[in-house]
VOGU-3710 file (C-alpha; in Angstrom, 3 decimals, decimal comma):
1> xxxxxxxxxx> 113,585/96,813/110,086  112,574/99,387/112,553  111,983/99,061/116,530  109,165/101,394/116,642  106,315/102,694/119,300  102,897/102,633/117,500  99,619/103,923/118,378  97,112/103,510/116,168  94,871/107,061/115,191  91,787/106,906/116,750
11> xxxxxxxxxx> 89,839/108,062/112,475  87,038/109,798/114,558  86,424/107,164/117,129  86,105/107,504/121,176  89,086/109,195/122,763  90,870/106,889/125,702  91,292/107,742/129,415  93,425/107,049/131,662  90,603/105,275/133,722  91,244/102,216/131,715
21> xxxxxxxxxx> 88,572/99,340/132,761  90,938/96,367/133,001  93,695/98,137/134,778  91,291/99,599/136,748  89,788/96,247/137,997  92,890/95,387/139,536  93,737/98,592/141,579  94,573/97,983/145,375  96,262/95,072/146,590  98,902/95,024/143,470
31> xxxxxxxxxx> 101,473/92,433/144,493  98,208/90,163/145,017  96,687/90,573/141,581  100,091/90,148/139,807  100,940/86,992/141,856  97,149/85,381/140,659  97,219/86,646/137,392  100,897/85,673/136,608  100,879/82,418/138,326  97,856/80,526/136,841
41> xxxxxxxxxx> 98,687/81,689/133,400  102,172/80,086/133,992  100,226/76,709/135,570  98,306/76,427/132,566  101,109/76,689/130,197  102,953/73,193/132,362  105,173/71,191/129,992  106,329/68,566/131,811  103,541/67,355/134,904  106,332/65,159/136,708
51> xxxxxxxxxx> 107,854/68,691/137,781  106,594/71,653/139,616  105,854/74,956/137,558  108,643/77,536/139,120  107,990/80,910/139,059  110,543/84,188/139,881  109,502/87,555/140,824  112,978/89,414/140,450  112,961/93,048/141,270  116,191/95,135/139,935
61> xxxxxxxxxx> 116,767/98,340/138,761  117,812/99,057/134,800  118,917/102,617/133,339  116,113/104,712/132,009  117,848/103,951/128,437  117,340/100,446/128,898  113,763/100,810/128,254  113,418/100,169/124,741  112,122/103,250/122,585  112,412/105,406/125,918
71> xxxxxxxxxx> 112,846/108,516/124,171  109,776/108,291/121,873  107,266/106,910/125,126  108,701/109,808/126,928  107,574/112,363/124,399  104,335/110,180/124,111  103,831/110,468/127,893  104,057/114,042/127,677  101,359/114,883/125,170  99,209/112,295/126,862
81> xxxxxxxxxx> 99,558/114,697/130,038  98,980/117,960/127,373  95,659/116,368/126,041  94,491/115,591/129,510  94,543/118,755/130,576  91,433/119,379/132,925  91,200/115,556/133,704  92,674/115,587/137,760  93,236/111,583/138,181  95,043/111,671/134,413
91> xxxxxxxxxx> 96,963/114,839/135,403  98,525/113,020/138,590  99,251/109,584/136,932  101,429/111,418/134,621  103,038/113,405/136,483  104,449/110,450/138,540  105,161/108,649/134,915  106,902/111,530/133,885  108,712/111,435/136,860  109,414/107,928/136,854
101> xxxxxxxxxx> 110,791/108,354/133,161  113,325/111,242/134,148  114,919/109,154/137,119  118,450/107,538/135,893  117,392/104,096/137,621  114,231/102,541/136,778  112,458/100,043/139,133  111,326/96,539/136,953  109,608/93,552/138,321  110,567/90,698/136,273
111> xxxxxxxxxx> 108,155/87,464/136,624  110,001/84,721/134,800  108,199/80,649/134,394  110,203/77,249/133,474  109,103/74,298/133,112  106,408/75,854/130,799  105,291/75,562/127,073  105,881/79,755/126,385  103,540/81,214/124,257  102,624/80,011/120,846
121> xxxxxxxxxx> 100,885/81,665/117,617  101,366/84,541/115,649  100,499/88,420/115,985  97,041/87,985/114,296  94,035/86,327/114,320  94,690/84,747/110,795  97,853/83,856/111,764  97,799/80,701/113,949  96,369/82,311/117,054  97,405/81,082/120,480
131> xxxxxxxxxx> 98,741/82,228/123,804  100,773/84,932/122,113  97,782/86,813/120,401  95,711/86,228/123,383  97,862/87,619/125,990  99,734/90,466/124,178  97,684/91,503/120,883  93,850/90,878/121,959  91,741/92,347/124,371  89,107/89,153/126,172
141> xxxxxxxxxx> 90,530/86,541/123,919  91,016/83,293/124,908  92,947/80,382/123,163  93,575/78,235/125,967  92,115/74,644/127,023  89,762/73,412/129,135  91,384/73,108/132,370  93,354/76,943/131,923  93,056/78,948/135,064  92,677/81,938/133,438
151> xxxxxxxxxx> 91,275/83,090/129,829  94,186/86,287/128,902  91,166/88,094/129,193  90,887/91,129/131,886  93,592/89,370/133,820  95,943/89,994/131,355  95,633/93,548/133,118  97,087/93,002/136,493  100,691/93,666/135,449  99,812/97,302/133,925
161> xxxxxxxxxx> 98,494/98,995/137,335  101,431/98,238/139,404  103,936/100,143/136,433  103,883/104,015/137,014  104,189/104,354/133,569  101,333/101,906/132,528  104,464/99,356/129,950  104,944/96,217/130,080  106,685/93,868/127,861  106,755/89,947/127,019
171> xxxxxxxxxx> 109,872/87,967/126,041  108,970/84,079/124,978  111,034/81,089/123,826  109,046/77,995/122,417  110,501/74,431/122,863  111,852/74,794/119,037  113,737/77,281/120,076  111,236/80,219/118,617  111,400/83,293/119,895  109,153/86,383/120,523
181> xxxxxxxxxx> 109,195/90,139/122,121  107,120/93,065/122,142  106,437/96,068/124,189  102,485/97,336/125,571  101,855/100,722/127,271  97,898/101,554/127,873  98,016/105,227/128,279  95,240/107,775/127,124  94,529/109,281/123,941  96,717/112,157/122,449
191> xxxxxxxxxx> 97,088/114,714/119,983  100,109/113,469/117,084  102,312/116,314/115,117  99,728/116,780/112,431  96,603/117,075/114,834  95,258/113,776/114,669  94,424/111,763/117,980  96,103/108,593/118,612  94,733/105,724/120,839  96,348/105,662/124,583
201> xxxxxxxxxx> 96,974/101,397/124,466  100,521/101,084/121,889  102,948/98,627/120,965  106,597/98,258/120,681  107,975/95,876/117,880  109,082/96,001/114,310  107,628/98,138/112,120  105,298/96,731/109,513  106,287/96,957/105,501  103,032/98,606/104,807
211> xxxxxxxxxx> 103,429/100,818/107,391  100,639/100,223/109,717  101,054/99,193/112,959  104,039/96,571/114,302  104,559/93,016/114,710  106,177/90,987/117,431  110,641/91,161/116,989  111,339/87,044/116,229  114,694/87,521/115,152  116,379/86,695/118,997
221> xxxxxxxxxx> 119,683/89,168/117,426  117,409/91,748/117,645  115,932/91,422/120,831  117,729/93,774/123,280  120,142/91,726/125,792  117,975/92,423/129,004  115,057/90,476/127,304  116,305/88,099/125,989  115,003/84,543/127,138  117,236/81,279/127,083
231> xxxxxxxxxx> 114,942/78,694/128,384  111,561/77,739/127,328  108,842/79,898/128,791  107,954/83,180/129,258  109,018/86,490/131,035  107,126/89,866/131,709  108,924/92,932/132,525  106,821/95,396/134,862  108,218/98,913/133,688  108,326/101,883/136,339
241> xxxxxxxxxx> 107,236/99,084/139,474  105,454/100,665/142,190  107,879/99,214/144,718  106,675/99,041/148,095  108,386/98,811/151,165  106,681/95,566/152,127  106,437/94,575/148,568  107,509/90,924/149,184  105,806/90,233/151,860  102,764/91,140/150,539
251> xxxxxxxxxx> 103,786/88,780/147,425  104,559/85,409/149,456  101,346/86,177/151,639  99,302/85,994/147,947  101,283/83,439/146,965  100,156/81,233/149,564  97,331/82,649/150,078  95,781/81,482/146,464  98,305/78,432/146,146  98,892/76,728/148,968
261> xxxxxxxxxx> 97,618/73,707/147,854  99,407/73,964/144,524  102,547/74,317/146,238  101,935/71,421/148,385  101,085/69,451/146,170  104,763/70,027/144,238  102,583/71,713/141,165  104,201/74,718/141,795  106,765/76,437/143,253  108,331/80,213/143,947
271> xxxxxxxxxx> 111,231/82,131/144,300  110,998/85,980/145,216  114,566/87,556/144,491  116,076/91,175/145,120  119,924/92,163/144,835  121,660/89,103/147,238  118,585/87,870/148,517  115,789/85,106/147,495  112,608/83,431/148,953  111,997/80,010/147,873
281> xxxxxxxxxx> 108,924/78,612/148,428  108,167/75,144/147,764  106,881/71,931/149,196  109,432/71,652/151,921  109,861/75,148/152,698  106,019/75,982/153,207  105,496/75,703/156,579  108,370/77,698/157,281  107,320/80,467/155,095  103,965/80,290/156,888
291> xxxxxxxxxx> 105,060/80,770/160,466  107,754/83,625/159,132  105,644/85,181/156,832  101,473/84,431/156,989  99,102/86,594/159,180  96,041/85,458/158,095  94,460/82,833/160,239  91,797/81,473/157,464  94,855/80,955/155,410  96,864/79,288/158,165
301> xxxxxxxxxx> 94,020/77,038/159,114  93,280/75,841/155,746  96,666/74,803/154,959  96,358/73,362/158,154  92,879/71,195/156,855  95,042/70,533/153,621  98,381/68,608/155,524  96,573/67,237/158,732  96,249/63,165/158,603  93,007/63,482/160,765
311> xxxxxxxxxx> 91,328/65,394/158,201  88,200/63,378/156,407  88,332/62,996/153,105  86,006/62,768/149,857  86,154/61,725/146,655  83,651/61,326/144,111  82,760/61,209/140,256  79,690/63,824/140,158  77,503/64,171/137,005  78,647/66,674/134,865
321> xxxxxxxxxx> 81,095/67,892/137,149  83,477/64,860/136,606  85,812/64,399/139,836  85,630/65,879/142,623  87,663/65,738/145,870  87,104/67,359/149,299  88,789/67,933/152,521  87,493/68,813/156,020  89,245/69,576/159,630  87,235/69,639/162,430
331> xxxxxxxxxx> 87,591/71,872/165,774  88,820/74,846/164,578  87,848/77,509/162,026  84,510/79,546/160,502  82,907/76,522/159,103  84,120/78,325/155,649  84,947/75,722/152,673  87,141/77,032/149,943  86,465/76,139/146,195  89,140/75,711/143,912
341> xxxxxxxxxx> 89,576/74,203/140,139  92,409/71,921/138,963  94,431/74,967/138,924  94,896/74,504/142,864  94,261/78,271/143,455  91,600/78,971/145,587  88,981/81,018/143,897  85,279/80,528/145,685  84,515/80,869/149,195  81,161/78,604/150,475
351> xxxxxxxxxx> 80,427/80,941/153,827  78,562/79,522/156,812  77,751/76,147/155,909  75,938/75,773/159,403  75,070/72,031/158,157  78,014/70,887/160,838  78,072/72,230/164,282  81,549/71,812/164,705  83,542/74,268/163,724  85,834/73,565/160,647
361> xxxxxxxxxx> 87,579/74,056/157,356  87,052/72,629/154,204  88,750/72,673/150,920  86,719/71,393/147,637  88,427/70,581/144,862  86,890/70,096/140,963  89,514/68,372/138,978  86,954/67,067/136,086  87,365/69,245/132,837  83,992/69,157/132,926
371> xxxxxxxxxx> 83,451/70,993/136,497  86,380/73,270/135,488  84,812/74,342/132,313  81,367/75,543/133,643  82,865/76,488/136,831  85,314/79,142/134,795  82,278/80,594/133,271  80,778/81,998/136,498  84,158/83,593/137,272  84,794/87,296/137,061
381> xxxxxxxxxx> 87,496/89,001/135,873  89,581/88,764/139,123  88,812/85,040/139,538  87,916/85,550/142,912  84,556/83,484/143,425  82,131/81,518/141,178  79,329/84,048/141,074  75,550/82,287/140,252  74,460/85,188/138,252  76,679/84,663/135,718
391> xxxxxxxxxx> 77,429/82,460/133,288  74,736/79,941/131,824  72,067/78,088/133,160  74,314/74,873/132,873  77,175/76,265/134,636  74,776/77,344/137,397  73,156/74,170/137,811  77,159/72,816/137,976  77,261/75,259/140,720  73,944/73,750/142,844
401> xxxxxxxxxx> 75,296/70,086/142,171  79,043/70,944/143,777  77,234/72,806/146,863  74,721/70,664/147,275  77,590/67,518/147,658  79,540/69,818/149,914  76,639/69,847/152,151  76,082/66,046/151,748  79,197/65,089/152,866  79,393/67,596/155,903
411> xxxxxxxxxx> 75,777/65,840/157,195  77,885/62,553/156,516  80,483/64,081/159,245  77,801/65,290/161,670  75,988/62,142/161,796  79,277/60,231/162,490  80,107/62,850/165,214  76,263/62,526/166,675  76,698/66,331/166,402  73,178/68,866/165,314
421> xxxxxxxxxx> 72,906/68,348/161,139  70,752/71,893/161,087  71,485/74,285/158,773  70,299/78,340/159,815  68,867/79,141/156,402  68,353/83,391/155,370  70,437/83,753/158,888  72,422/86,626/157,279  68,713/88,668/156,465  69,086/89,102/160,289
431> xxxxxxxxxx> 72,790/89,172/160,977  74,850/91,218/158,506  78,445/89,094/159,142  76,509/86,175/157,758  76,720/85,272/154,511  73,473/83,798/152,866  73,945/80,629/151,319  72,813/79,989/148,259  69,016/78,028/146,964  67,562/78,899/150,706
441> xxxxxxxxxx> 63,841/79,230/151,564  62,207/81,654/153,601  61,628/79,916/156,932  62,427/82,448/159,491  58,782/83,773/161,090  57,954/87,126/161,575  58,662/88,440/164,945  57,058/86,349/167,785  55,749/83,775/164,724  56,784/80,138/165,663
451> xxxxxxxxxx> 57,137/78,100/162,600  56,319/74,333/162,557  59,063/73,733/160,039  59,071/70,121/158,276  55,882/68,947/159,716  54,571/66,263/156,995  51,365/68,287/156,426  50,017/66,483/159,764  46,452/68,263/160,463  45,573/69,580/163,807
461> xxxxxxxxxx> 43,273/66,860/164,444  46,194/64,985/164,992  47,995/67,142/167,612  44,858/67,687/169,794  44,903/66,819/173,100  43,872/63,285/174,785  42,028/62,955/177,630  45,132/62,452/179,622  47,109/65,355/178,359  43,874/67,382/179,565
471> xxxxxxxxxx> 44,337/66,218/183,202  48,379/67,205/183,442  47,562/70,240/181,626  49,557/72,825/184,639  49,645/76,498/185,032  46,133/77,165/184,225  47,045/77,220/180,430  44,186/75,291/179,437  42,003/78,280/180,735  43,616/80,880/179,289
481> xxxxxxxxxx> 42,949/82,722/175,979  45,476/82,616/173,577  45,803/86,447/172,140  46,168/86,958/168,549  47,363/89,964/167,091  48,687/90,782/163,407  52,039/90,832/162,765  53,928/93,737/163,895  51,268/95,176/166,394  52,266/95,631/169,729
491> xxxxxxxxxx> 50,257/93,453/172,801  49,671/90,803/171,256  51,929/87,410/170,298  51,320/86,049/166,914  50,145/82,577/165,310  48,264/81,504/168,708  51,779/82,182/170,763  50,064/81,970/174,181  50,388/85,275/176,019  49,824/84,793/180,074
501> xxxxxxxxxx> 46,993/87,082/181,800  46,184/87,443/185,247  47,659/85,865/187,937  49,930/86,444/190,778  53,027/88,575/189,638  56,444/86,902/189,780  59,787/88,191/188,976  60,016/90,243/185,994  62,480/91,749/184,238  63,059/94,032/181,007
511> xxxxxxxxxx> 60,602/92,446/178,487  60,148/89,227/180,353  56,575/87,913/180,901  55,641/87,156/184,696  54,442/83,736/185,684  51,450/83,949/187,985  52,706/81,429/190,222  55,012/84,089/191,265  58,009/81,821/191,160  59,177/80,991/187,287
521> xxxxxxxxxx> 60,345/84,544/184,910  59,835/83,798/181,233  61,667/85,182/178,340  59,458/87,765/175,990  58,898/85,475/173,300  56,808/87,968/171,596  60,159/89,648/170,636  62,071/86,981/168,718  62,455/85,136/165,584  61,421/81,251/166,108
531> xxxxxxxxxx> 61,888/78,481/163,722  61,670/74,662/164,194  62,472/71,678/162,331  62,001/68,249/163,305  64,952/65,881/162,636  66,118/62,335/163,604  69,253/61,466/165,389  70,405/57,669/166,210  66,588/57,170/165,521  65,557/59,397/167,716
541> xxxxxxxxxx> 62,951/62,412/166,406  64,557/65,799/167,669  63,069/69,554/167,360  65,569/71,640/166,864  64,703/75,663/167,373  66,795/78,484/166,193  66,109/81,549/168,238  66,959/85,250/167,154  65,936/87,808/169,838  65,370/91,265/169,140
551> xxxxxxxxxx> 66,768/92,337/172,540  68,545/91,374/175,430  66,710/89,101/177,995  66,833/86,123/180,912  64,707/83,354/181,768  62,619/80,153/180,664  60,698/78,905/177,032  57,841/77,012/177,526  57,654/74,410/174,609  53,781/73,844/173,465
561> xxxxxxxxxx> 51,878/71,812/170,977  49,118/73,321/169,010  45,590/71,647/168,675  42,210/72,390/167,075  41,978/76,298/168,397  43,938/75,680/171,554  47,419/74,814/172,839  49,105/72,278/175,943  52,048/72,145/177,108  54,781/69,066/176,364
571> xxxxxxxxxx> 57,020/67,443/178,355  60,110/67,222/177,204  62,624/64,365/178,227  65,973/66,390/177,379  67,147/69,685/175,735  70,601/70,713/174,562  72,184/73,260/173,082  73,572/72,954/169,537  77,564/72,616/171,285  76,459/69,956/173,031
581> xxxxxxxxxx> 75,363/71,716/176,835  72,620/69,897/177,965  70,318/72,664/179,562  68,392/72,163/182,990  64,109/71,422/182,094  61,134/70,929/184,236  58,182/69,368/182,459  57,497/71,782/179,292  60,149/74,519/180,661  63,665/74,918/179,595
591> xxxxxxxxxx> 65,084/76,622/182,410  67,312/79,521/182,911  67,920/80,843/179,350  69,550/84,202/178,408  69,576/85,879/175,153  71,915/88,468/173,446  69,819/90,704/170,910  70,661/89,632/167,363  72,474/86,818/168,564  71,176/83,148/167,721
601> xxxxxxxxxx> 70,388/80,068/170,028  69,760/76,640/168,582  68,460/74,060/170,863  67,908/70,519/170,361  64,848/69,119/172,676  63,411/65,746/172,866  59,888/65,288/174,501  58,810/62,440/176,347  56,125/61,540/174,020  57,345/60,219/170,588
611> xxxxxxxx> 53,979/61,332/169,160  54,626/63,473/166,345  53,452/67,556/167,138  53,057/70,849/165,476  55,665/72,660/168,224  56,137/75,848/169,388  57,557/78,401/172,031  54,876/79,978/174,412
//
């Protein structure tokens, strides 16, 4: 039979260019998308689970005659570049691939797996799909099971943008000693010997009786030495690889990176290999490989959350989730928790979980087929993060449960640690590093607004002043007017903020409101965004307020209650701030305070009355 390139004539259809969608999705960081893509495919496809998956990036060089059918992808190459005449981006890619093609040596990455099942099925859909027709003849097909990392869907992509000449191909032995190769190349559309246009995506393999199109080369005689496979498992051969100079580097800092935990965990293990030199990393090895090779710190200190013995741990069996396991290290990090899925590579990213006010690091875990088949479903291409706008409304609310028991057990940790258990919700709407969380309400007040926060519905008849609050009532505030203004309008303070007239003048400084004592300066309250909540700690109720100025300023809050039309001032026993600092008062004052535009406080205050209050900052 014959070893043939096909491309298939396009009969009137759409023409293809070069800007191919799925190739596209992967462009930047190469070495990082191969290592993902490759790597969970081969951790799906485990054999035997008493044994580590290995997998070998091998980088070598093969003469350009090697290349199976390299004289016929050559000429195709070449009337791709004729028919995308006009077309800049197309015009440049193939002038490097024709390049590429003319040097004697070829580059090829070579990403080899053992201890895997290899890829099953035949070369169409009515013939006993399975990982073969899914990964090499099938664009978004997926015949894989529940707990699969991947789908051979987009990802299947990866290895195409880092070949200059856009080939690949897949060699594949099967435990009864089965065998299967074919070439890929996704080029763009071009103009054949008798003027019709041919698709740019081809095939290398036998040629079919009828004359149409190819099938996969199962006769292992046939298969050309280079690609042949021995062992059970699967190899792809990157054609034309876009070597870097920092190529493996790059590699082992993905590898790690995405599968620290796998590694760890002696799922999975790597070897990196050039001409008299190899990487190995493995259980034992990664902490080496770390110090030699990582840079990141958020990878550093998660693997650091993952191996530490003083790290708390959770485990629980969550409604339709199944299990789920969880990790946390206090004292050091961005109080980031990574989500993963029984593939041990780290796909979500839960950003600024203020719930603990420790800093930390967290690693969350869904091993329940279950949680990893909803959880897959909000997943885009690059399996990067579980995304709530897609996927289902099931897989969505599996999304909610897993965050919301994140949460829960970081409260468990701050109430342990008698450490703050407030969360800064919509934070990010005012500080663009932030990232929101998700399901948050709307409880920041507009600009000098204080909010009352989780109040019970309590009326104001309730928080009116007694007869003896009337007679400590200091600073003449019982006399004075409060101003209210709309929101937004200058000289005035909002929501019956008290705003201080007459008087002696004090100190003053930019924005700062003089006391008329002449001996207290008070921060400009009128500029910032106030919120309160009340909470309990070791029994004790708590009002914790989360401060955003609008500028820079210096001096003291006043903290006062709010009655039928009027205010008063409380005393407050202690206030600290949210690491801990306990702050200097003086009956309703918290003294000495300074403020960084943009930049949020939290304070925790307790008043001397246990009375419950509708709070504020005057």
């Amino acid at each position: 039979m014959n070893k043939i390139w096909h491309f298939p004539i396009t009969d009137g259809g759409d023409d293809d260019g070069i800007n191919d969608a799925g190739v596209e999705q992967f462009n930047g960081n190469k070495e990082r998308s191969i290592a993902r893509e490759c790597i969970q495919n081969s951790l799906d496809a485990r054999r035997d689970y008493t044994k580590p998956v290995r997998v070998e990036f091998n980088a070598f060089q093969i003469d350009k005659y090697a290349i199976p059918g390299y004289e016929d992808l050559y000429k195709i190459v070449q009337k791709a570049k004729e028919y995308s005449q006009g077309d800049e981006t197309a015009e440049a890619f193939y002038d490097k691939a024709i390049s590429c093609l003319n040097t004697q040596k070829v580059n090829v990455l070579k990403i080899s797996d053992y201890n895997t099942v290899g890829l099953s099925g035949g070369d169409s859909k009515k013939d006993n799909p399975g990982g073969w027709y899914a990964l090499v003849r099938s664009n978004g097909s997926s015949y894989k099971a529940i707990d699969s990392g991947g789908s051979f869907g987009i990802g299947k992509s990866a290895p195409f943008v880092a070949s200059a000449i856009r080939t690949v191909f897949y060699s594949t032995r099967l435990e009864n000693g089965d065998v299967a190769f074919q070439g890929k190349t996704r080029l763009s559309s071009f103009e054949g010997a008798f003027g019709e246009i041919h698709h740019g995506t081809g095939q290398y393999g036998f040629k079919k009786e009828s004359g149409h199109g190819v099938d996969a080369i199962r006769e292992y005689n046939a298969i050309p030495d280079l690609f042949k496979r021995s062992e059970q498992g699967t190899d792809i051969f990157i054609i034309g690889y876009q070597q870097t100079e920092d190529w493996k580097k790059r590699i082992v800092e993905s590898i790690v990176e995405s599968f620290y935990v796998a590694i760890n965990e002696n799922t999975l293990e790597v070897s990196i290999k050039t001409e008299g030199e190899e990487i190995l990393i493995n259980a034992q090895t990664l902490p080496e490989i770390i110090n030699q090779f990582v840079t990141d710190e958020d990878t550093i200190l998660f693997y650091k959350t993952l191996v530490d013995e003083k790290h708390r741990f959770f485990i629980d069996d969550i409604d339709r989730l199944g299990q789920v396991k969880m990790y946390v290290r206090l004292g050091e990090g961005k109080r980031h928790v990574q989500g993963m899925r029984k593939t041990l590579m780290k796909i979500h990213d839960f950003a600024r979980l203020r719930t603990l006010n420790d800093e930390y690091t967290g690693i969350v875990i869904v091993t329940g087929d279950d949680g990893n088949k909803l959880l897959r479903g909000l997943e885009p291409p690059a399996h990067d993060e579980w995304d709530k706008n897609r996927g289902d409304d099931e897989s969505k609310e599996a999304l909610s449960r897993l965050r919301d028991w994140v949460v829960s057990n970081l409260r468990k940790i701050a109430n342990s640690t008698k450490t703050d258990v407030e969360e800064i919700p919509e934070l990010s709407k005012y500080l663009p590093q932030d990232i929101a969380d998700d399901n948050r309400d709307p409880i920041f007040a507009p600009s000098g607004q204080n909010a009352t926060g989780d109040n019970n519905n309590e009326t104001a008849t309730e928080h009116s002043m007694s007869q003896e609050q009337e007679s400590k009532v200091s600073l003449n505030i019982k006399n004075r007017k409060a101003n209210i203004a709309k929101p937004g309008t200058s000289g005035g303070v909002n929501n019956k903020v008290l705003r201080h007239t007459g008087g002696k003048t004090g100190k003053k400084g930019p924005g700062g409101a003089d006391e008329p004592e002449g001996n207290t300066r008070y921060a400009d309250s009128n500029d910032m965004y106030i919120k309160v909540k009340e909470t309990f700690l070791d029994g004790k109720r708590e009002y914790i307020f989360t401060i955003v100025p609008n500028k820079d300023d210096a001096g003291d809050i006043r903290i006062i209650g709010y009655g039928e039309g009027e205010v008063f001032p409380l005393d407050i026993s202690n206030a600290y701030l949210l690491n801990g600092t306990k702050l200097a008062t003086e009956k309703e004052n918290i003294k000495d305070l300074v403020f960084v535009a943009n930049q949020p406080i939290g304070i925790r205050v307790e008043l001397k009355s246990s009375r419950r209050y509708i709070i504020g900052v005057a």
